[in-house]
N, C-alpha and C positions, 0 to 999 in steps of 0.2 A: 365599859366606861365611856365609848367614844358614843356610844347612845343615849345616853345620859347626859355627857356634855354638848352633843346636838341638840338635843329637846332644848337644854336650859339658852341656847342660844336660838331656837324657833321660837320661845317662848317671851323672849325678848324683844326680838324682829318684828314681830306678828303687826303688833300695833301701827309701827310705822309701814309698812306693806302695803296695809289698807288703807291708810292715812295719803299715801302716794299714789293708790293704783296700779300697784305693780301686780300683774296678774300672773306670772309664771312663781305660783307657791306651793308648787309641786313639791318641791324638795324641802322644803318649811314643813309642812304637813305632813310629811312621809316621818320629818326627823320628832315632832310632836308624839306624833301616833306611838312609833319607837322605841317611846321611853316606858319600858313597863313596870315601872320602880317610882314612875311619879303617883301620887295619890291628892296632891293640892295644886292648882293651877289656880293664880291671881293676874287676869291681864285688864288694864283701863283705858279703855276707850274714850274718854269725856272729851269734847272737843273735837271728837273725829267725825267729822259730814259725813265721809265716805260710807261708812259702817252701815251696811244695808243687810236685808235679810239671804242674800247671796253668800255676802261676806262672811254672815254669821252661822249659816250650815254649814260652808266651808268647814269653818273649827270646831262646831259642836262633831262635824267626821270626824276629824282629826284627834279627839281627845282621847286619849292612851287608858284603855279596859279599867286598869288600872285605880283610874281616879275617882274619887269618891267625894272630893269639897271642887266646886268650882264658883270661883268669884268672879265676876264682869262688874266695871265700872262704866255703863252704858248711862249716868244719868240723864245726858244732853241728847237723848235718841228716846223714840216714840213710843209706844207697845209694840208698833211692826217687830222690832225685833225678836222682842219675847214671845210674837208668833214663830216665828223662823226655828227660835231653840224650841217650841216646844213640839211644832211637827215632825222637824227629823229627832226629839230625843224619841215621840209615840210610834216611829218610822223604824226604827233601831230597835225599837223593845220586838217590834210584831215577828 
């Protein structure tokens, strides 16, 4: 249970993290990855400048075996990004 209620609060966190630059999200990531009962993750980013393709391999790690639907609200951000997920998801399969 307490892995499950870590994730639902990394999962909430995430946004503003990036949003601020806070770069020690070790322990965010660690509690994301953790949850192996999630199968839906919805986070939105709109409006976040920060949000680079750094940021966004960070979480595509992070994303717990598990899940199977993932939403990003990235509209205010470029293709880079959707470079970023799709090298580390081809990076992860190999």
């Amino acid at each position: 249970m307490n892995q499950r209620l870590g994730s639902v609060f990394a999962a909430a966190v995430w946004p503003q993290f990036v949003a601020t630059g806070k770069s020690a999200m070790g322990k965010v990531a660690a509690a994301l990855k953790a949850d192996k009962w999630r199968d839906t993750l919805t986070m939105d980013f709109a409006g976040i400048k920060q949000l680079d393709d750094s940021a966004l391999a960070l979480l595509v790690c992070s994303l717990p075996m598990s899940l199977t639907i993932l939403e990003l609200g990235i509209s205010d951000r470029s293709l880079c990004g959707v470079g970023a997920i799709r090298r580390v998801l081809v990076d992860a399969v190999r």
